[in-house]
C-alpha positions as CSV (number, residue, x, y, z in Angstrom):
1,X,0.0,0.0,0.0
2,X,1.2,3.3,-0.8
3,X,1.5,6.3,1.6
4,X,1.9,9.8,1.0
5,X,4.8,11.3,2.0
6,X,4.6,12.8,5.4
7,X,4.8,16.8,4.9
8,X,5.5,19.0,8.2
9,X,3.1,21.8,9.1
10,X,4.1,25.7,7.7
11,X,5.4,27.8,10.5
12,X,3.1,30.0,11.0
13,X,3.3,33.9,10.1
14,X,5.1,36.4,12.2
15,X,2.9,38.9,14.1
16,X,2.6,42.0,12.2
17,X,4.1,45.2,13.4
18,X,1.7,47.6,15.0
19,X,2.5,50.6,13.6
20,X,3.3,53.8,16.0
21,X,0.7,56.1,16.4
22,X,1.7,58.8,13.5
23,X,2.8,62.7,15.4
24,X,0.4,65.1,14.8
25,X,1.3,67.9,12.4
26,X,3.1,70.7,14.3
27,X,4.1,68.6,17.4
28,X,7.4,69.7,18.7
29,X,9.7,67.0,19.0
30,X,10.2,66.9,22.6
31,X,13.8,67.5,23.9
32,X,15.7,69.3,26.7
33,X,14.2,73.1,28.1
34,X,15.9,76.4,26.2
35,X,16.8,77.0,29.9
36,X,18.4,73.1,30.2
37,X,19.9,73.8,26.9
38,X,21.6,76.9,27.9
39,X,23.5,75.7,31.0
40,X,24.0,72.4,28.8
41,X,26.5,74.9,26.7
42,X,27.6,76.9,29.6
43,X,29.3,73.8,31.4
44,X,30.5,72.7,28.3
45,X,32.3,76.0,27.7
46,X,33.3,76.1,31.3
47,X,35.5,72.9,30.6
48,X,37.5,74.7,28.3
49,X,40.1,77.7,28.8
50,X,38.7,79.6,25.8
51,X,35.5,78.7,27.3
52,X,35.5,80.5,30.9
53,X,37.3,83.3,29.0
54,X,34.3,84.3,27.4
55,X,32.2,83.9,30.4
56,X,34.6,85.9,32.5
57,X,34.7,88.9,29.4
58,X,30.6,88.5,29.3
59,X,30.3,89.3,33.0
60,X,33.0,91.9,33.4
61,X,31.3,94.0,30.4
62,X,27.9,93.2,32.5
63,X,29.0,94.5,35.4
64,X,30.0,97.6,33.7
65,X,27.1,98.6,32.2
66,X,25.1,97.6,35.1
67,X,27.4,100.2,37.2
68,X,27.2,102.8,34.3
69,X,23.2,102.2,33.8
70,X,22.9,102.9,37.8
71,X,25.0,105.8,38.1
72,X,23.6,107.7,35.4
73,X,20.0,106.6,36.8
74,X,21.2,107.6,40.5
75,X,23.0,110.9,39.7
76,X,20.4,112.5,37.4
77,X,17.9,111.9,39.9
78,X,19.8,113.9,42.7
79,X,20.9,116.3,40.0
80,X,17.5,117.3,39.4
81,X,16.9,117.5,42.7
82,X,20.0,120.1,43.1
83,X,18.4,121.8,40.1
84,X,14.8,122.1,42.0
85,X,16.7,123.3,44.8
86,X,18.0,126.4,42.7
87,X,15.2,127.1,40.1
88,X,12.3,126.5,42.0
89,X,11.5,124.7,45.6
90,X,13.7,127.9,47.0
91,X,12.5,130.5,44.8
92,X,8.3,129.1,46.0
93,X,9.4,129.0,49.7
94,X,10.9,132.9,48.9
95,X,7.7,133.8,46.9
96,X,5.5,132.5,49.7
97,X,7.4,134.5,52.5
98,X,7.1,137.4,50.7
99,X,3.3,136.9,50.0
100,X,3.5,137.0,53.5
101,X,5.5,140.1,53.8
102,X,3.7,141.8,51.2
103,X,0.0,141.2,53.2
104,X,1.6,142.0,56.4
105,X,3.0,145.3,54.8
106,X,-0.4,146.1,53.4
107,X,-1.7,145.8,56.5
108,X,0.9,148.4,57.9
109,X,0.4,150.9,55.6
110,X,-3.2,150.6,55.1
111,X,-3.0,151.6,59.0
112,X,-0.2,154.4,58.6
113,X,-2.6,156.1,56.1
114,X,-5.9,156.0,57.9
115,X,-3.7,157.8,60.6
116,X,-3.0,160.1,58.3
117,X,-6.5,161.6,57.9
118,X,-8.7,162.2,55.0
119,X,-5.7,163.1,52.6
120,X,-3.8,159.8,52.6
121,X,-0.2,160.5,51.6
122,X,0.6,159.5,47.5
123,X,3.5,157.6,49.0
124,X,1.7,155.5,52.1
125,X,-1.0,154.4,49.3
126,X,1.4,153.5,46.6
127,X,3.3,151.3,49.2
128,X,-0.2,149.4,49.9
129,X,-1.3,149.1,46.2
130,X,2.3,147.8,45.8
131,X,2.2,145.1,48.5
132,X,-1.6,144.1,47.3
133,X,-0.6,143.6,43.1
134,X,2.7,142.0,44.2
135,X,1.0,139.4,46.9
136,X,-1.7,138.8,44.0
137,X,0.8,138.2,41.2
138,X,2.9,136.1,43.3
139,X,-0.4,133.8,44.7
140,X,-0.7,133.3,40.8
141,X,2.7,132.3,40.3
142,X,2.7,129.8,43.0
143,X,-0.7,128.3,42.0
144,X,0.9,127.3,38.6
145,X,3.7,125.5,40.0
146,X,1.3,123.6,42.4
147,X,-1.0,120.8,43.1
148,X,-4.5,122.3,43.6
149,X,-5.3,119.5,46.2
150,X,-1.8,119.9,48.3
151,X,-1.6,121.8,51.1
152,X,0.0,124.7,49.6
153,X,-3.3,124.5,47.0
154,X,-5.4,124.8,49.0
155,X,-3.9,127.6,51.2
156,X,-3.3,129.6,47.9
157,X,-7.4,129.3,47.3
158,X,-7.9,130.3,50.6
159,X,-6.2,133.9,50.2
160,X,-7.1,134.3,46.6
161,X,-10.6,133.9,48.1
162,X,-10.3,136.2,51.3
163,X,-8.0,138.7,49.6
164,X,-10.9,140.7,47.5
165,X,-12.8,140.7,51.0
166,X,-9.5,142.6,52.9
167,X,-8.9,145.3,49.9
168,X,-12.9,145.6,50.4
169,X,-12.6,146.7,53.8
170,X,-10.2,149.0,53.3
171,X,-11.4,150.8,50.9
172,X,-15.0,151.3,52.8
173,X,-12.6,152.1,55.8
174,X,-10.9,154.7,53.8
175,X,-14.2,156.4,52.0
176,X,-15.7,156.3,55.8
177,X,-12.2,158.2,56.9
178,X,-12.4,160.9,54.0
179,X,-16.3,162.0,54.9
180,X,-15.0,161.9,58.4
181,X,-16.9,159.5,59.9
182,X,-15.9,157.0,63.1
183,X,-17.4,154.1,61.0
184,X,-13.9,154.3,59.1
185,X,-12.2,153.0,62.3
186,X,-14.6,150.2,62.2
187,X,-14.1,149.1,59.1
188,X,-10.6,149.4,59.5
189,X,-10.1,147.5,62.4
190,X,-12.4,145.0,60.9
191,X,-9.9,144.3,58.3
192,X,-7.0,144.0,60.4
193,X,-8.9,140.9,62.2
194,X,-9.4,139.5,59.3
195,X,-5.9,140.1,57.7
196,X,-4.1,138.7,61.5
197,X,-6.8,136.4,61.9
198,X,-7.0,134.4,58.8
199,X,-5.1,135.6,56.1
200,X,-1.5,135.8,57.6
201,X,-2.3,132.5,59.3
202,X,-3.1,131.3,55.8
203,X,0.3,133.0,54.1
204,X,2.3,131.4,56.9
205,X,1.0,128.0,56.2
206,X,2.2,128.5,52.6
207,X,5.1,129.5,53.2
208,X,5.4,126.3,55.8
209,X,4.2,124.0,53.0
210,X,6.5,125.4,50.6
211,X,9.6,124.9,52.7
212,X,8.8,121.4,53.9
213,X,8.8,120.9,49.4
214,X,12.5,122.5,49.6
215,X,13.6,120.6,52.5
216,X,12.6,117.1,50.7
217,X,14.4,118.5,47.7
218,X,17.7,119.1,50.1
219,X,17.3,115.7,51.5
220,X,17.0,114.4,47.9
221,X,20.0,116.2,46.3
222,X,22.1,115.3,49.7
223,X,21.1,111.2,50.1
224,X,24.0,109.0,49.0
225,X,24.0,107.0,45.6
226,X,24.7,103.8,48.1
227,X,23.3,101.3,45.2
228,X,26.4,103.1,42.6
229,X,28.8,102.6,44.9
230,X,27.9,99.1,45.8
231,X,28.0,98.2,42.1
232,X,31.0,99.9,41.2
233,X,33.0,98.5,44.4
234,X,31.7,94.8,42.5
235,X,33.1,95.3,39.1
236,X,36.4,97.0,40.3
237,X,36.3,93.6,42.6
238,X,35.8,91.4,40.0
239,X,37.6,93.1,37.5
240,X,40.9,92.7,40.0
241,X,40.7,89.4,40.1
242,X,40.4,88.3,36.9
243,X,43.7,90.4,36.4
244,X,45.0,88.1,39.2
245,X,43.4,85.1,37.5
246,X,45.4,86.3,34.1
247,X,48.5,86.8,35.8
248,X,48.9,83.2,37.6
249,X,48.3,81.7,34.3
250,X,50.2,84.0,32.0
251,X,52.8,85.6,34.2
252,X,51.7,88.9,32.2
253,X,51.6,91.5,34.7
254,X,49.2,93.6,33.0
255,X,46.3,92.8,30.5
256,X,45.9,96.1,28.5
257,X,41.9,95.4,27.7
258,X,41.4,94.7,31.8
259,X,43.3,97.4,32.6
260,X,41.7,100.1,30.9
261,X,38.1,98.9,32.1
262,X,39.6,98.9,35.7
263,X,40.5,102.4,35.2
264,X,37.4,103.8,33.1
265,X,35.5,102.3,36.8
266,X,38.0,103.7,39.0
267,X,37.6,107.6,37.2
268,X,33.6,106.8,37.8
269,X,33.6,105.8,41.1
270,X,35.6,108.6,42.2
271,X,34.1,110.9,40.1
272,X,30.8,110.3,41.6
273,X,31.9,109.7,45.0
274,X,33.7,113.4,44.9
275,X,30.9,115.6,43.0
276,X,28.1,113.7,45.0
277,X,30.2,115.2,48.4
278,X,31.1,118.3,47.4
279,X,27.2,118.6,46.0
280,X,26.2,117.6,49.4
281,X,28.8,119.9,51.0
282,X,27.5,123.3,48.9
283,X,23.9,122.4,49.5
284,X,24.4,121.9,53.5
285,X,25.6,125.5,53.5
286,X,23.1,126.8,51.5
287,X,20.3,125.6,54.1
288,X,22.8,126.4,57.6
289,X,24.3,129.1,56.7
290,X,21.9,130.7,54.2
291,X,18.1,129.8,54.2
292,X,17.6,129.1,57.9
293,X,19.1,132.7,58.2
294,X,16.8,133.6,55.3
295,X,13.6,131.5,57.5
296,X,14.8,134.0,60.8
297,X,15.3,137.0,58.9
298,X,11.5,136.3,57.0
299,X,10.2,136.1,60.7
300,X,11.8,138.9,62.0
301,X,10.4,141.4,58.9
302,X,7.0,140.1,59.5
303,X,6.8,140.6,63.5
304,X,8.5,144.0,63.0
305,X,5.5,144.8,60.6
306,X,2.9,143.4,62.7
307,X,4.2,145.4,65.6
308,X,3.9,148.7,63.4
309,X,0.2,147.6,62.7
310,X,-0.6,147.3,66.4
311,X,1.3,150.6,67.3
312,X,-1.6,152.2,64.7
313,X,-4.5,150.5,65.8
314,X,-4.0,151.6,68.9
315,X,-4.1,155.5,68.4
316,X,-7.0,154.5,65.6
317,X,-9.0,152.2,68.4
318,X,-8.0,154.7,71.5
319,X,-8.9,151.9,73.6
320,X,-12.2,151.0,72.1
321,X,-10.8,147.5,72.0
322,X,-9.9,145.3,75.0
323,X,-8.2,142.3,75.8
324,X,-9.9,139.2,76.3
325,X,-9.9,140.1,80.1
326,X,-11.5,143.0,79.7
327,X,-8.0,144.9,81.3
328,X,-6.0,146.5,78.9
329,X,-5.8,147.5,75.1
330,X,-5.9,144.9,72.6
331,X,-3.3,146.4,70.4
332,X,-0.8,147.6,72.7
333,X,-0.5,144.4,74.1
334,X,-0.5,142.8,70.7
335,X,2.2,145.3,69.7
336,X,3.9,144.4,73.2
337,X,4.3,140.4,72.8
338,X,4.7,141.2,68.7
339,X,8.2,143.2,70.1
340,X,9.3,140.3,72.1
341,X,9.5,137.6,69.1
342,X,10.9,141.0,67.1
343,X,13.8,141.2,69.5
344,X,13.7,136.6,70.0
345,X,14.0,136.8,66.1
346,X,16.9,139.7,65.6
347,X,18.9,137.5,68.3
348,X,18.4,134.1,66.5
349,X,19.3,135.7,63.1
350,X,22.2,137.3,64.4
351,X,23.7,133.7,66.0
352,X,22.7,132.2,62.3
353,X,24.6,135.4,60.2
354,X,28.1,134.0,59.8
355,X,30.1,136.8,58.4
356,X,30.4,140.6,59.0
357,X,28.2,141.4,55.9
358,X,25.7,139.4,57.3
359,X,25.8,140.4,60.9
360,X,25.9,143.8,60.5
361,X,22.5,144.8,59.0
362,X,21.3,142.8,62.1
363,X,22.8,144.8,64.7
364,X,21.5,147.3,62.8
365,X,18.0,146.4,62.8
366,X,18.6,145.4,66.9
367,X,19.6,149.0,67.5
368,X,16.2,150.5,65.4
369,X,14.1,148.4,67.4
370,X,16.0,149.4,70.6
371,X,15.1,153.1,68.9
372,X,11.3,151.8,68.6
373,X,11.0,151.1,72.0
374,X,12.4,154.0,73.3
375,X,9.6,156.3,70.9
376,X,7.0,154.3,71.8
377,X,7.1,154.7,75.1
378,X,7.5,158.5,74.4
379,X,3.7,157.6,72.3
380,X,2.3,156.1,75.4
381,X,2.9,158.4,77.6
382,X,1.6,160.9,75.4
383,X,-1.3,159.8,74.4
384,X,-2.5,158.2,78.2
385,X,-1.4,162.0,79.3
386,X,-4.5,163.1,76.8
387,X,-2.0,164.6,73.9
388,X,-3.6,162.7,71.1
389,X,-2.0,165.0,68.7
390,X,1.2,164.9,69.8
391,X,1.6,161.2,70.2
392,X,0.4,161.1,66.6
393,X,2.9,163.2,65.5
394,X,5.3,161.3,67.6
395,X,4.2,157.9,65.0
396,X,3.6,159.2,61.7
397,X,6.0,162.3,62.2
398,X,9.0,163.2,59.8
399,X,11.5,162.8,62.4
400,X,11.9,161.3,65.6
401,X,9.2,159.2,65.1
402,X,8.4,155.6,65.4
403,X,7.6,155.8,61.7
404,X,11.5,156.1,61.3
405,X,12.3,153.8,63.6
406,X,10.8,151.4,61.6
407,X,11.8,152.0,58.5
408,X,15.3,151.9,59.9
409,X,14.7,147.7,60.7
410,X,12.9,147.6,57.7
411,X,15.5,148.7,55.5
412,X,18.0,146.8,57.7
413,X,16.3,143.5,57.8
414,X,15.8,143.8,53.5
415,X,19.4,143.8,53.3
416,X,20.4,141.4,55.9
417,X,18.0,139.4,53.4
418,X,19.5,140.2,50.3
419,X,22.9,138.9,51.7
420,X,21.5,135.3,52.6
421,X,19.4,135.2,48.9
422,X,22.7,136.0,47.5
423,X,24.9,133.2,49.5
424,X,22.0,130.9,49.4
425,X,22.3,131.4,45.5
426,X,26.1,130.8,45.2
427,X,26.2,127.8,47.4
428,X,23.2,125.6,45.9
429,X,24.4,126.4,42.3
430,X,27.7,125.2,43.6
431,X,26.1,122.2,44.6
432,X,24.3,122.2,41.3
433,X,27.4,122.5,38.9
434,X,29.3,119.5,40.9
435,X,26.6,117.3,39.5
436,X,26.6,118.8,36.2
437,X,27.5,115.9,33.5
438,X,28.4,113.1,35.8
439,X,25.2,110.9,34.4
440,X,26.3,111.0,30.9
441,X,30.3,110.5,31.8
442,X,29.4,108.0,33.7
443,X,27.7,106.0,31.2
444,X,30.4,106.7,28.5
445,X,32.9,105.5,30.9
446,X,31.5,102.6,31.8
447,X,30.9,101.7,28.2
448,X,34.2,102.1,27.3
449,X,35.2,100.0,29.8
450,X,32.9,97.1,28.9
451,X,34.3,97.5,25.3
452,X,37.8,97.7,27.0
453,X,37.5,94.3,29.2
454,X,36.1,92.8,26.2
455,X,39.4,93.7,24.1
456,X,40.9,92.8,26.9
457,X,39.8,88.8,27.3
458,X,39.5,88.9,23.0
459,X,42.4,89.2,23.2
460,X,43.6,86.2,25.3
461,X,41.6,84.2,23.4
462,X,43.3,84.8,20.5
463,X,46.6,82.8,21.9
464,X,44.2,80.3,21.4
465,X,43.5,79.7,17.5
């Protein structure tokens, strides 16, 4: 019998491939962060000589911009500050002072000319138109230069507000006094109540605002650049040892490149570290020596004119008024405690005056007043006695009045202040010029050395290829 051959079974097929699941379009291939990347490189080039070199050159011209960047930043802000000093924090604290003067002054003469009688001297009523159009044009002034809402602001509103009502007054007082009438006196003293009362209150406070704006000026002109000279201490640091780095491994003494940038930071550093002290230096005399004299010297003026206004209210009133105890005249004792921060003032501003120039208007003014005194007792004694006409010719007289008397600290005081403006003006603009183009030499400087310590380590590398 026949049998087929025996045949083996066929293997069977290999499992087919499953195929991966195809990327969609656009899907980044996933690999290492830019940030993983970077300090991939970075050790890399750190194993290397040529590698570190450029590190090293990257961070010194870093550093040097960062120190020139900060200077120039640092320095122009204190230099403007030195600039608002000058051109116009000092020049608002003067304009409000003398907005306080002016009122004060109007005041006085406003007084002085009701005194007078019905024919007002030219001169007397010139002086108080004067002292009005000067306080108005300088509440103007100050109102452009200022924040409505701030303090000063609001003062400002204040007077340009009240001021209409005061010059009102007056001149009812003054059509009252021509006809003859008592009512003048009224009216007149009416308006000094309201000038002491609220108006010079309101002046002061301006002129207290205004100064607190030039003090934060000073304080911003004076404070130290301590981040520039942090920085700059960092890249001379660094930039010293990687001299000392080049040396052990060259034996060169000097790298020109380094070199240069150490001394481009070096001129900076001291550059700013010298103008920024002698800017502080100029700018503390200008506020010992000059403006608190200036502040003293303001004070003085306005109690020396306040004390004229009482002396004339009180031949004006002839006791109509009374203190608050009912005892004694309201504006002789007004002029009485007006006299004694006169003389406190003359004897602080002439401890403050620091040379003769200065001193001597002062003891000038100290010798009027002593003058004053003398004449108005003369006045008192007079009038009490029933001599109304002499003690007013003993006030508003040509000579050997107290009329003189005062003009005598008036004109004294007005020069004493002249000297301080003028010291004050020299010293902050001192202070001023020792800032002048620091920022932008700074920068250059510390550009050129960046370009200079990159020269520098260049040219190391180049021993290299």
């Amino acid at each position: 019998m026949t049998h087929p051959p025996s045949v083996g079974a066929a293997p069977a097929p290999p499992p087919a491939a499953v195929p991966a699941p195809a990327r969609p379009p656009g899907d980044p291939v996933q690999g290492p962060g830019p940030w993983a990347e970077f300090r991939r490189r970075l050790r890399a080039a750190a194993t290397t000589e040529p590698g570190r070199l450029q590190i090293i050159g990257a961070v010194l011209a870093a550093l040097m911009v960062v120190f020139g960047a900060v200077t120039a930043f640092e320095v122009s802000d204190r230099a403007s500050a030195a600039h608002d000093v000058v051109e116009r924090s000092q020049p608002l604290s003067q304009d409000a002072a003398s907005v306080y003067r002016s009122l004060a002054d109007a005041n006085t003469a406003a007084s002085t000319g009701f005194l007078a009688g019905a024919e007002e001297p030219a001169a007397v009523k010139k002086r108080y138109e004067q002292d009005i159009a000067r306080a108005s044009r300088l509440l103007v002034t100050a109102a452009t230069h200022t924040d409505a809402t701030s303090e000063s602001g609001r003062q400002i509103a204040y007077l340009n507000e009240h001021l209409p009502r005061y010059t009102g007054l007056i001149e009812t007082a003054r059509a009252n006094n021509r006809l003859g009438r008592p009512l003048g006196g009224a009216y007149l003293r009416y308006a000094n109540d309201l000038m002491t009362r609220d108006l010079l209150p309101a002046a002061q406070k301006l002129h207290r605002a205004e100064s607190y704006r030039l003090q934060a000026d000073y304080d911003d002109a004076r404070f130290w650049p301590l981040l520039s000279v942090a920085t700059g201490v960092l890249a001379l640091s660094v930039l010293g040892w990687a001299q000392r780095r080049n040396y052990r491994r060259t034996n060169r003494v000097f790298n020109h490149g380094l070199l240069a940038a150490t001394v481009a930071g070096a001129l900076v550093l001291l550059w700013m570290t010298g103008a920024q002290a002698l800017a502080s230096a100029r700018l503390n005399d200008a506020e010992v020596h000059a403006q608190r004299s200036l502040n003293v010297l303001n004070e003085a003026r306005i109690n020396a004119l306040q004390a004229r206004a009482n002396e004339n209210l009180t031949l004006v009133a002839r006791g109509a008024v009374l203190t608050d105890d009912g005892k004694d005249d309201k504006y002789a004792a007004e002029y009485g405690q007006t006299m004694g921060w006169l003389d406190d003032s003359l004897e602080l501003a002439l401890r403050h005056a620091d040379d003769d120039e200065g001193r001597r208007p002062v003891e000038q003014a100290i010798r009027a007043v002593g003058d004053w005194q003398e004449r108005h007792a003369e006045v008192t004694r007079a009038d009490q006695g029933g001599d109304y006409e002499g003690a007013l010719r003993k006030v508003i007289g040509a000579e050997g009045s107290t009329t003189e008397s005062f003009d005598a600290v008036d004109a004294a005081l007005a020069q004493a202040l002249e000297h301080e403006q003028r010291e004050f003006t020299e010293a902050a603009k001192g202070g001023r010029a020792a800032l002048t183009g620091l920022a932008a030499g700074a920068a250059l400087l510390a550009v050129l050395g960046a370009v200079a310590a990159i020269l520098g380590i260049n040219r190391r590398l180049s021993e290299y290829r």
